[in-house]
C-alpha positions as CSV (number, residue, x, y, z in Angstrom):
1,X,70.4,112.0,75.1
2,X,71.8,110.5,72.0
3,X,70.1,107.1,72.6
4,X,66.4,109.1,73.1
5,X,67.1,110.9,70.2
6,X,67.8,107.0,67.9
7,X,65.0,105.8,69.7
8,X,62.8,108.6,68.6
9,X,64.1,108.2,65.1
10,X,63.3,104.7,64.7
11,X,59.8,105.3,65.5
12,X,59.0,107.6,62.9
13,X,58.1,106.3,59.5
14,X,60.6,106.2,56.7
15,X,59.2,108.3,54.5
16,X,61.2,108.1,51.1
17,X,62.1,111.5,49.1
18,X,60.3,111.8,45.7
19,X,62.2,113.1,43.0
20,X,62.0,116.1,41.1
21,X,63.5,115.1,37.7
22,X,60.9,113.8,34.7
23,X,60.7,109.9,35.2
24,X,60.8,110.0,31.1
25,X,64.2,110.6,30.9
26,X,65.0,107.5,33.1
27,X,62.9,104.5,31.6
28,X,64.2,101.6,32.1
29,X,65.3,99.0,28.9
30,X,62.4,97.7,28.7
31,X,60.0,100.5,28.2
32,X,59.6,103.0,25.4
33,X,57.8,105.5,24.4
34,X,55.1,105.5,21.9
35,X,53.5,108.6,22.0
36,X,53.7,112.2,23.4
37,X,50.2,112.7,23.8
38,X,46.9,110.7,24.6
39,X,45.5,108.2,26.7
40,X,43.4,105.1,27.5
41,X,45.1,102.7,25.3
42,X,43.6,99.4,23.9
43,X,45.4,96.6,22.1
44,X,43.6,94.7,19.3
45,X,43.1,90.9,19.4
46,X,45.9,90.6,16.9
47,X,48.3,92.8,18.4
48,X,49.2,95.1,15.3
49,X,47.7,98.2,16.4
50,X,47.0,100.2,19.8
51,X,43.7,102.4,19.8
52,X,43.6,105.5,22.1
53,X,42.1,108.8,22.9
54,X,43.4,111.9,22.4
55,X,42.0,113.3,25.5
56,X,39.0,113.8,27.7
57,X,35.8,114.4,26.0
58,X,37.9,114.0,22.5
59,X,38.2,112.1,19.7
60,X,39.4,108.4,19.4
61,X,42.8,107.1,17.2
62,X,44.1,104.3,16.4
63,X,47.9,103.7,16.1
64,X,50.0,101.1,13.7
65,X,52.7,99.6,15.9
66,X,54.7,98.5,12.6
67,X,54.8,102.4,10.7
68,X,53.9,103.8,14.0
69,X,51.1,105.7,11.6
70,X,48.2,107.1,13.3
71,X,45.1,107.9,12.1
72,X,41.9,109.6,13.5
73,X,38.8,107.6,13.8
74,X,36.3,110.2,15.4
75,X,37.4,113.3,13.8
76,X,34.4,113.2,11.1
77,X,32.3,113.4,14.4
78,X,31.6,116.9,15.6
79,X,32.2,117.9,18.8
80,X,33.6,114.3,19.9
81,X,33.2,114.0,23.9
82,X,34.7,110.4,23.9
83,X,36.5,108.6,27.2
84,X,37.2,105.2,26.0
85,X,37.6,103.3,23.3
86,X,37.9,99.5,23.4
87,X,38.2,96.5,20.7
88,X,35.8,94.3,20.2
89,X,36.8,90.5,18.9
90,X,36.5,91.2,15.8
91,X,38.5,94.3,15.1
92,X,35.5,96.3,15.7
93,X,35.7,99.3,18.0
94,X,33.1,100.2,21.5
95,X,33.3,104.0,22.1
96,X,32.3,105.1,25.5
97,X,31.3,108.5,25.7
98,X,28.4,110.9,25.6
99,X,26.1,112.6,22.7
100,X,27.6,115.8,23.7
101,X,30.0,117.6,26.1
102,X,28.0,119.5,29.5
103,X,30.6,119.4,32.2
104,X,33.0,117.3,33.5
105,X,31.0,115.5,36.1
106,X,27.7,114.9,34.2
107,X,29.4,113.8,31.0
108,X,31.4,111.6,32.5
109,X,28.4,109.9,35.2
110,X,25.1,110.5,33.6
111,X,25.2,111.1,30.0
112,X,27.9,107.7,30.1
113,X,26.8,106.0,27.0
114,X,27.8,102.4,25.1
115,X,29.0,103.3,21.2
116,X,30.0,100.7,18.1
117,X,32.4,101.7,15.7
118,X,33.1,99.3,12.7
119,X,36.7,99.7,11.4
120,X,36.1,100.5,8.2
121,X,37.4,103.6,7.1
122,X,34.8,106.5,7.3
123,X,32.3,104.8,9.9
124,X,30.6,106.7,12.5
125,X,30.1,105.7,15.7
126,X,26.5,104.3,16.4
127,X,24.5,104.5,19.9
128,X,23.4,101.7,21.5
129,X,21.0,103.8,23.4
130,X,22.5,102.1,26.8
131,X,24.1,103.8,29.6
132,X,27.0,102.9,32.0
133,X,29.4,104.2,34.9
134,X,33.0,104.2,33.5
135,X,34.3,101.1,31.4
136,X,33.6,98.0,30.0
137,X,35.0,94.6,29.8
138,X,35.0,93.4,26.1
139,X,35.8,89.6,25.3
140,X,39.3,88.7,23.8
141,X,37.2,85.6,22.2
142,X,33.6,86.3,21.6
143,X,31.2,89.6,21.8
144,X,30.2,89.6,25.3
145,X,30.7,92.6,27.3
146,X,30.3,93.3,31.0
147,X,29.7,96.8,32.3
148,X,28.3,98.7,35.6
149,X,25.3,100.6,36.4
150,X,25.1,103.0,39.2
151,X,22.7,105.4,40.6
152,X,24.1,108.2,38.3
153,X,22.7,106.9,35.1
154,X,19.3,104.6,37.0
155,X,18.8,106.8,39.7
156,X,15.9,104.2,40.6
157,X,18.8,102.1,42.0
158,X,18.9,104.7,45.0
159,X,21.9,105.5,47.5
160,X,24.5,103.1,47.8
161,X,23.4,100.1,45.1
162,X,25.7,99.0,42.1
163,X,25.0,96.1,39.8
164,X,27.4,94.5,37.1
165,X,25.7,93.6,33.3
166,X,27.0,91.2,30.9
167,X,25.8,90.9,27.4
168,X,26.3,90.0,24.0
169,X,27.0,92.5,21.4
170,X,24.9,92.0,18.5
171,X,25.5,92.8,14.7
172,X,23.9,90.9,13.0
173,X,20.7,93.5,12.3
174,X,20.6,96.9,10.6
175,X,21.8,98.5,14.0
176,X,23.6,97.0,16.6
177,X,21.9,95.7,20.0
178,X,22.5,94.0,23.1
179,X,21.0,90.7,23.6
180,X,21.2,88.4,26.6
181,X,21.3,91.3,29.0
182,X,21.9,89.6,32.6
183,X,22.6,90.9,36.1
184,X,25.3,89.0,37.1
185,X,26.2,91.0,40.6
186,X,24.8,93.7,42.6
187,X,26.6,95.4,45.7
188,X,24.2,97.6,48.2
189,X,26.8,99.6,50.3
190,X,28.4,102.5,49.1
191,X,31.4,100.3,50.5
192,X,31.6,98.7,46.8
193,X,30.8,100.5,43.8
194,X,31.3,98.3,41.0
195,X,33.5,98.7,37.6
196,X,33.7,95.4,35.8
197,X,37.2,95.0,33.9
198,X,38.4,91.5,32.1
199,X,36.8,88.4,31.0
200,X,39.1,86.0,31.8
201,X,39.2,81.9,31.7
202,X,37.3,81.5,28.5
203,X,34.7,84.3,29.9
204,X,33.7,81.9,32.1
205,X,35.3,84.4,35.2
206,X,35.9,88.3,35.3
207,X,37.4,90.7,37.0
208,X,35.9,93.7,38.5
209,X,36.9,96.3,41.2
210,X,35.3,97.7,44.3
211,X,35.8,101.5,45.1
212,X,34.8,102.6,48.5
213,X,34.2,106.3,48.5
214,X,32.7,107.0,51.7
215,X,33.9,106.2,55.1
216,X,37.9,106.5,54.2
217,X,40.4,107.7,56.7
218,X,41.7,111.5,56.8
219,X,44.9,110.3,54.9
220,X,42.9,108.9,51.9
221,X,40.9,109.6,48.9
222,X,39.5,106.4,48.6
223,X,40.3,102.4,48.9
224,X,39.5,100.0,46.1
225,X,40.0,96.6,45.8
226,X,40.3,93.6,43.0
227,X,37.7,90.6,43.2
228,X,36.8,88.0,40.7
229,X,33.6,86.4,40.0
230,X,32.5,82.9,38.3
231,X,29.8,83.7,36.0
232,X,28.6,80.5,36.3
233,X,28.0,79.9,40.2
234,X,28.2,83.8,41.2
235,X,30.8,83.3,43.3
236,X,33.1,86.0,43.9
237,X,36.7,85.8,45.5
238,X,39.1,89.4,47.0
239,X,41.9,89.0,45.0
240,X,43.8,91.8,47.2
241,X,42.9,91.3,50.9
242,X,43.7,94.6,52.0
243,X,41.0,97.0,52.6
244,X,42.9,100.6,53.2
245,X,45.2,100.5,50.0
246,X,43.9,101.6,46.7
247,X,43.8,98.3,44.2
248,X,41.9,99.2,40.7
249,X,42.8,95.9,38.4
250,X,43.7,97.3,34.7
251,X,44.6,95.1,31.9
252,X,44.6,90.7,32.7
253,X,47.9,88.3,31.5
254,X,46.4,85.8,28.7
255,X,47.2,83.0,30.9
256,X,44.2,84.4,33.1
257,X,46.9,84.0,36.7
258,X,47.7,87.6,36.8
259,X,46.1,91.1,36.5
260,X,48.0,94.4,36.4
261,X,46.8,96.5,39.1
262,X,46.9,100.1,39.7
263,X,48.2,100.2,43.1
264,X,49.0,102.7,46.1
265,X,50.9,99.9,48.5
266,X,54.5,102.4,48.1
267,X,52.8,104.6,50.1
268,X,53.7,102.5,53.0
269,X,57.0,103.9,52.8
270,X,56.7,107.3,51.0
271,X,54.1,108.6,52.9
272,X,51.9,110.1,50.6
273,X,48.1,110.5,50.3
274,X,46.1,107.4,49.7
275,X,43.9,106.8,46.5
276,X,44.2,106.8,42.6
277,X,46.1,110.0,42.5
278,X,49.5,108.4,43.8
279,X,49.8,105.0,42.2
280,X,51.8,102.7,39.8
281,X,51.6,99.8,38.3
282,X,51.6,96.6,39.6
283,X,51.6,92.7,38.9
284,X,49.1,90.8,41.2
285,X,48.6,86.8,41.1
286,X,44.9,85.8,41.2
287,X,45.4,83.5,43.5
288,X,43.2,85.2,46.6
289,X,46.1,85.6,49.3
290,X,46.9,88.8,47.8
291,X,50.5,87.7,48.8
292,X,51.9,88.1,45.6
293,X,52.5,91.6,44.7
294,X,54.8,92.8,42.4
295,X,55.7,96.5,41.9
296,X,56.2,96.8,38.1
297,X,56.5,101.0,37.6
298,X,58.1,103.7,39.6
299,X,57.0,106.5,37.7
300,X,54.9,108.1,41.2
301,X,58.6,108.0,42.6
302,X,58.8,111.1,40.8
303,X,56.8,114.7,42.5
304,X,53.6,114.9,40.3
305,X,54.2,111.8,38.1
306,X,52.1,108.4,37.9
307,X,51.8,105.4,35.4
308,X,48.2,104.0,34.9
309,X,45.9,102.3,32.4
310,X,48.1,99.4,31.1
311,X,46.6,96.9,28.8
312,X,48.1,93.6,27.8
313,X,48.6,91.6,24.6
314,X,46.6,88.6,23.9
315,X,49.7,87.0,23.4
316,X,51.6,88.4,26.4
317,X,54.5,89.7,25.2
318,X,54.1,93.6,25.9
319,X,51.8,95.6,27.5
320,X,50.8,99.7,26.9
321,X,50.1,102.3,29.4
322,X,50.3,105.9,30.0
323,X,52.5,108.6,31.6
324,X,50.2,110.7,34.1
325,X,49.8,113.3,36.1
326,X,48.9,113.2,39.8
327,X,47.6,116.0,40.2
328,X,44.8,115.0,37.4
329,X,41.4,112.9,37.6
330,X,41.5,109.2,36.6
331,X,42.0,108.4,33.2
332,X,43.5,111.7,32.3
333,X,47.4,110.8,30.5
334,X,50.3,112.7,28.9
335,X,51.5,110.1,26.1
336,X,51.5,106.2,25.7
337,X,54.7,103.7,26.5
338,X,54.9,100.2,25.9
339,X,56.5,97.5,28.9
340,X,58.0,94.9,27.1
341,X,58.0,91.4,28.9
């Protein structure tokens, strides 16, 4: 009897036990916390100052790493119904947002538009009158920007079809513009809805993920998965290799070798519910074994917690990311902390 019952044992999963405590009261040295509220964080090119949102469908800040000042760069703006907001090469800002709040879904799919935002104090934000699902990827050297278009905003594309954009921001007129609009990629299955994400080896190569919503197992809210692509040739490369974890690359390492990745693989052994709701951070070399996988966070080893979001420094010395809950849609975060490498 006792040697049924370890051999029954054995053969169930080792589920680990999540904690109940706050996972903020037990960073380790080399994070801190920066703020107590927002989300979506963005570095600029020089490293001095981390821009943010407030919330969902709010207004956009921008945060002095030195004072630790902040100051609101959307609030002349009424009714702000912002997501993102991103720096551009030059300082500049690209808001992501719509013209005005109608629901959560439709505002966030649909009414998706692209938005410049000089830093000088007192600028509005301006429309670019173009449309997009989710991010961008913005340059670290230049003005070129790569972003996604789905069914949602071209409903022409029909059922299934995704395609990846990259352009060139343009100020040089009265308004700004796009210019040198090209299709770089286009996926046709509903296996692989696009989000480009980082320029990377002089924007020669970027990354971009693939989320399959459709076909997932009972035990999953979706798989996603990292893949690069030389703008050059078109070729593309799966950085992960593992089609039933959850892999959405956030936030690529200067040296173009690595890409933080918001990742599910610790559900192996906790035994939790696949998809973007239970993941941390994690370190992946772009390589294309997807061998080399490094857990960086344990913030979902805590009931109802999760780290996502990060962004890293052009000069790779820190990286910022958000506290979050799981319980919450992607993108939504509780504060901003800062991994120092």
């Amino acid at each position: 009897m006792k040697i049924l019952a370890i051999c029954l044992l054995a053969a169930l999963p080792l589920y680990a036990q999540q904690k109940t405590s706050n996972p903020l009261d037990a960073l380790p040295k080399n994070i801190e916390i920066l703020t107590h509220f927002g989300e979506r964080a963005d570095i600029s090119p020089d490293n001095k100052r981390i821009a943010f949102m407030d919330k969902s469908f709010g207004d956009a800040f921008v945060l002095d790493l030195a004072t630790r000042t902040i100051r609101c760069l959307t609030c002349n703006v009424p009714g702000a119904a912002f997501l993102r907001i991103m720096h551009l090469s030059n300082g500049d800002y690209i808001l992501i947002g719509a013209r005005k709040f109608t629901d959560i879904i439709t505002s966030r799919t649909r009414d998706n538009e692209l938005w410049y935002l000089s830093q000088k104090p007192g600028s509005k934000p301006v429309p670019f009158g173009v449309k997009l699902s989710e991010g961008a990827a913005l340059s670290k050297h230049s003005l070129k920007i790569s972003f996604s278009e789905l069914p949602a905003q071209f409903p022409e594309l029909g059922k299934g079809n995704s395609r990846l954009v990259v352009a060139d921001v343009d100020l040089s007129g009265p308004t700004p513009k796009l210019t040198n609009r090209k299709v770089v990629y286009e996926s046709h299955t509903e296996m692989c809805d696009l989000e480009a994400q980082d320029f990377y080896d002089n924007d020669k190569k970027m990354t971009f993920t693939c989320y399959q919503h459709s076909n997932v197992k009972p035990n999953a809210d979706e798989y996603a998965t990292v893949h690069g692509i030389d703008l050059t040739t078109g070729k593309t490369v799966d950085f992960t290799q593992s089609k039933e974890t959850y892999n959405e690359c956030e936030g690529i390492f200067p040296d173009g070798k690595y890409t933080f990745v918001e990742g599910d693989r610790h559900e192996d052994q906790d035994g939790g519910r696949r998809g973007s709701h239970n993941i941390d951070l994690y370190k992946l070399k772009l390589d294309g074994t997807g061998k080399d996988f490094v857990r960086l966070t344990h913030f979902n080893d805590y009931a109802g917690w999760k780290a996502s979001n990060p962004v890293v420094s052009t000069d790779g010395k820190f990286a910022a990311f958000q506290v979050a809950h799981t319980a919450d849609v992607a993108g939504v975060g509780y504060g901003l902390l800062i991994m120092h490498f």
